[in-house]
C-alpha positions in Angstrom: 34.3 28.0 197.3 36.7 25.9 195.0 40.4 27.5 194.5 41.9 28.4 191.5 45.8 27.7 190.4 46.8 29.5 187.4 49.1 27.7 185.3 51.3 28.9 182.0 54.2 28.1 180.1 57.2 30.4 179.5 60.3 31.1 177.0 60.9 34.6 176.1 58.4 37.3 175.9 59.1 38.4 179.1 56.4 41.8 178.8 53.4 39.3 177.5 53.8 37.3 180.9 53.9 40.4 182.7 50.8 41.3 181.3 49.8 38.1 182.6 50.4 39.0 186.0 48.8 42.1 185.4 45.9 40.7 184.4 45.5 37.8 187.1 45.9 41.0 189.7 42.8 42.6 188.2 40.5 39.8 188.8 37.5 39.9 190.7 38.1 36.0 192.2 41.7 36.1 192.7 43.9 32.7 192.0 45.4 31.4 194.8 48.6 31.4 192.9 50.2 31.5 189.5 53.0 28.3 188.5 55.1 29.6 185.3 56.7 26.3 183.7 59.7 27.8 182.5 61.4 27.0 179.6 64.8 28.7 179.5 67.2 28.8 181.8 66.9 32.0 183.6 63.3 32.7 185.5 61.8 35.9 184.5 61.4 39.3 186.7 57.8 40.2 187.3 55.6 42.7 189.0 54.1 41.8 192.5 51.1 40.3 192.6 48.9 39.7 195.8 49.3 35.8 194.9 52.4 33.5 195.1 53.9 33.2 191.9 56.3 30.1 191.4 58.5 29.4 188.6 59.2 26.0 187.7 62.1 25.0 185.6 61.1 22.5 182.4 64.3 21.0 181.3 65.3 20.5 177.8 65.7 22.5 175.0 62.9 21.8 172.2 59.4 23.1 173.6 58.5 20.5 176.1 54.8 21.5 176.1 53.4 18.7 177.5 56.0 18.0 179.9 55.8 21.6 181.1 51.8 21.6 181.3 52.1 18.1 183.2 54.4 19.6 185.9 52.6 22.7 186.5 49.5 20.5 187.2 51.5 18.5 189.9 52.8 21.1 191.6 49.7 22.9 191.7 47.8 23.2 195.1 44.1 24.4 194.5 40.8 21.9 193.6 40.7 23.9 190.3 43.3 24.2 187.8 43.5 26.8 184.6 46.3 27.0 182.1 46.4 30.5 180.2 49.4 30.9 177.6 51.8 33.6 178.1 50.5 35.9 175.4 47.0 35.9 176.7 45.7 38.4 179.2 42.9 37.3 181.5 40.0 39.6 181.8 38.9 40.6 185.2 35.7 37.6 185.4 38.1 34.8 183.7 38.5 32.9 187.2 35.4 33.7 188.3 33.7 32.1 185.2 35.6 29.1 185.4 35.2 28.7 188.9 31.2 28.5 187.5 31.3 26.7 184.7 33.8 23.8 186.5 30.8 23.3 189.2 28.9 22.4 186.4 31.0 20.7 184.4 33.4 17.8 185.4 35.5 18.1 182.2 37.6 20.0 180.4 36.4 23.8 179.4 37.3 26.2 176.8 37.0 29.7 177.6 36.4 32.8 175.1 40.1 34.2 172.9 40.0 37.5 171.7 42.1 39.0 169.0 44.8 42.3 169.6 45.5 44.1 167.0 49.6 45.9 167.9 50.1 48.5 169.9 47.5 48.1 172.4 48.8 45.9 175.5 51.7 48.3 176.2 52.3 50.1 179.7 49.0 51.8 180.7 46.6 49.1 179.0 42.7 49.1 179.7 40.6 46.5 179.5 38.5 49.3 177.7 40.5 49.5 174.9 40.9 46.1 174.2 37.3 45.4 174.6 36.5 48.1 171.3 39.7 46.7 169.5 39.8 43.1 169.8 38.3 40.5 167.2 37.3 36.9 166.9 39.6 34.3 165.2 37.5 33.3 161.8 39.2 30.0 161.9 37.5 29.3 165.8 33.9 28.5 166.6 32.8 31.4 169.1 31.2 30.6 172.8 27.8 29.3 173.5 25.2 31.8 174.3 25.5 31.4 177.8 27.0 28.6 180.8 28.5 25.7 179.3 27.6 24.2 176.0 29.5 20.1 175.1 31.6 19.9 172.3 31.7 16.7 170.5 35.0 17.0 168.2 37.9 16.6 170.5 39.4 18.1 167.5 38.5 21.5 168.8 40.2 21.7 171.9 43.1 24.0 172.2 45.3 24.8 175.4 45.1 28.4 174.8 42.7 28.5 177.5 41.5 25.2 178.9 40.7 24.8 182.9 40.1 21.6 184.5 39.2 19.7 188.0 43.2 19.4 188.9 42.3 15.8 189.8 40.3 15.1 187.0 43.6 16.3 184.8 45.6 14.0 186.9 43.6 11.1 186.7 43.1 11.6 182.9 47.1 11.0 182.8 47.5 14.6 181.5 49.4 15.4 178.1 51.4 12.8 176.3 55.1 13.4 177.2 56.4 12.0 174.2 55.3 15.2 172.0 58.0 17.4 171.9 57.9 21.1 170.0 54.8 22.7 168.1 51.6 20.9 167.5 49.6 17.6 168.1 49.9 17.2 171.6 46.3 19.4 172.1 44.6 16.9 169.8 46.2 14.0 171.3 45.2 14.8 174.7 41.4 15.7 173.7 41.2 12.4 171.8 42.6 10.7 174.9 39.7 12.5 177.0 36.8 11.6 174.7 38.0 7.9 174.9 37.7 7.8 178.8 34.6 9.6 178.8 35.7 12.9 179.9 33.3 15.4 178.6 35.1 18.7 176.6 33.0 21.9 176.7 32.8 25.5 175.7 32.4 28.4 178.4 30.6 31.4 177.9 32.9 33.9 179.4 36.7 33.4 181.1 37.3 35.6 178.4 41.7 36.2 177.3 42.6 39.1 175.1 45.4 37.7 172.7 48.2 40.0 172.8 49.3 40.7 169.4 53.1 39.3 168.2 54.7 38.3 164.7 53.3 34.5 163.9 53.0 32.2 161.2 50.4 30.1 160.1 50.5 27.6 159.2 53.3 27.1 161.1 56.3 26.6 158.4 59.3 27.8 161.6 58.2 24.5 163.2 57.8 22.0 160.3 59.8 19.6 162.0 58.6 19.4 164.6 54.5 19.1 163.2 55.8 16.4 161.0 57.3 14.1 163.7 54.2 14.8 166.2 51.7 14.1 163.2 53.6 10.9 163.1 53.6 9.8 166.4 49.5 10.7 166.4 49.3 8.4 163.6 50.7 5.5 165.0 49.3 5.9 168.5 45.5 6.2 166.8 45.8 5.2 163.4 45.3 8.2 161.5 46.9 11.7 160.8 46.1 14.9 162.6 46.8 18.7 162.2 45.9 18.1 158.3 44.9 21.2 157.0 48.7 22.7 158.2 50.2 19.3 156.2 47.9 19.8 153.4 49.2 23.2 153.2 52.8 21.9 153.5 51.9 19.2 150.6 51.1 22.6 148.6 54.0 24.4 149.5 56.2 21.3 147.8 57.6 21.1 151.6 56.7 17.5 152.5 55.5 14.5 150.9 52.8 12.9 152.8 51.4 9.9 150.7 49.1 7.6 152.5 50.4 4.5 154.0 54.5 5.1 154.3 55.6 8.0 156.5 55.5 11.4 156.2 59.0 12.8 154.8 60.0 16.4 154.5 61.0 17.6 151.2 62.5 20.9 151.6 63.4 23.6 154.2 60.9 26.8 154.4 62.7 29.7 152.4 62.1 32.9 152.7 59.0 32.6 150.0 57.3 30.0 152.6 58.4 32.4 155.3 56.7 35.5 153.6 53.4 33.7 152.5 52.4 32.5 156.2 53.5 35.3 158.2 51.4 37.7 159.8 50.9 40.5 158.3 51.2 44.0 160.4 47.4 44.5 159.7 46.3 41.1 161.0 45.5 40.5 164.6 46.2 36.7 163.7 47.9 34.2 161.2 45.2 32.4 159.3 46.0 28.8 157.7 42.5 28.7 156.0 43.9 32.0 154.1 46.7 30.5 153.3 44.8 27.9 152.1 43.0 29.5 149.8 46.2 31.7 148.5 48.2 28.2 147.5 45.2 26.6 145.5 45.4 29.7 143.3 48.8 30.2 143.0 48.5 26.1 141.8 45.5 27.3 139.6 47.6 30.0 138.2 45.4 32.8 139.4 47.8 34.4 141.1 51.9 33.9 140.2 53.6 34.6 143.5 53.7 34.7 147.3 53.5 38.2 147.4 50.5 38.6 145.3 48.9 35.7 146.8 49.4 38.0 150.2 48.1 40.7 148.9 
């Protein structure tokens, strides 16, 4: 039977990567280990597991994404390789379903997300309670009815909860280093797939509960960092990505992004911005299409502020 390395990337929330652990000790195929890319300088205390656990330090200071994915692949040992993030808990068939569906599938697969509402994954957690709590992301196309189904919009992929053949990811040349912070970098890397004929594919099962934690979307805390990634996809491919988060920042007045000259940021979020795309304590998830919808009216004058636009 193939192995499985578990591989996810780390800065702060130290009790959503226990959970992790917690998780990947509940599993019915057990990893063979889990790599933590850290990102900040101190490695994290964890609970013991019945699987090596190694933390890897990720230099630099500005989300290193790529970089970290890229070096948790290398270091990795098994013939199978799945990245989980660090606020995702796997349920107890998630490396048994991928350990299917990647004998079937020499690609890249995307297993099932769930949604936590708070005050669920706290000390004492069952699998139980998630399972009669959690909820789809309306923004996400849900699994295929059963094994594997292809996916033909690299566009979908995100690294969530992707497993590959490890040296299928190698070969592919893994993420693009040169993204740096919050978005793009998924996009790039499942356009770069799709143009060596690496097939991307949805997995029923290999299910993650989403563990619940303040967000926003779209994502105004790392404007920065979207616009100079959206840039760099547009002169790698010719062509914009992420649009419906700039198309939401066009709306907010926070960046001009006219056609043919680079993007350029306006403004700094305020607390407005802040307030409009945050998550609210009801929502198991931030929802840009919402948002969306809540900035056309406030342009059409249907509603007159953030807060009613909220609401």
């Amino acid at each position: 039977m193939q192995s499985v390395s578990v591989a996810t990337l780390a800065r702060g929330r130290s009790e959503h990567l226990w959970n992790v652990v917690l998780g990947l000790t509940k599993q019915t195929l057990p990893p063979v280990e889990l790599i933590i890319a850290v990102m900040q300088d101190t490695p994290y205390d964890l609970p013991d597991a019945p699987f090596p656990i190694k933390q890897v330090a990720i230099p630099g200071t500005n989300l290193p994404l790529a970089t970290a994915r890229n070096t948790a692949a290398k270091v990795a040992h098994s013939n199978l390789l799945v990245f989980v993030d660090i606020d995702c808990i796997p349920a107890p068939s998630f490396i048994a379903d991928y350990t299917a569906g990647l004998a079937a599938l020499d690609g890249l697969l995307m297993g099932e997300v769930l949604y936590l509402p708070g005050g669920l994954a706290v000390p004492g957690w069952s699998y139980d309670s998630f399972a009669a709590a959690a909820v789809k992301h309306s923004d996400r196309r849900g699994p295929p009815a059963s094994g594997v189904e292809q996916c033909n919009d690299y566009r979908c992929f995100w690294s969530l909860n992707f497993g590959m053949r490890r040296a299928t990811f190698l070969a592919a040349g893994g993420f693009d280093e040169r993204y740096v912070g919050y978005g793009g970098e998924d996009t790039d890397f499942g356009k770069s797939l799709t143009n060596q004929g690496i097939a991307i594919g949805w997995l029923k099962g290999a299910l993650a509960y989403h563990q619940y934690h303040p967000h926003h979307m779209p994502p105004v805390h790392h404007l920065e960092s979207v616009v100079r990634n959206a840039q760099l996809f547009e002169e790698k491919w010719g062509y914009r990505t992420m649009g419906h988060w700039l198309h939401a920042f066009k709306l907010m007045g926070l960046i001009d992004d006219a056609p043919n000259r680079p993007l350029r940021i306006l403004r700094r979020p305020d607390s407005n911005d802040l307030f409009l795309t945050g998550q609210q304590s009801h929502q198991p998830y931030a929802n840009t299409t919402t948002v969306i919808q809540a900035l056309e009216e406030m342009a059409a004058g249907a509603v007159t502020s953030p807060a009613q636009a909220a609401e």
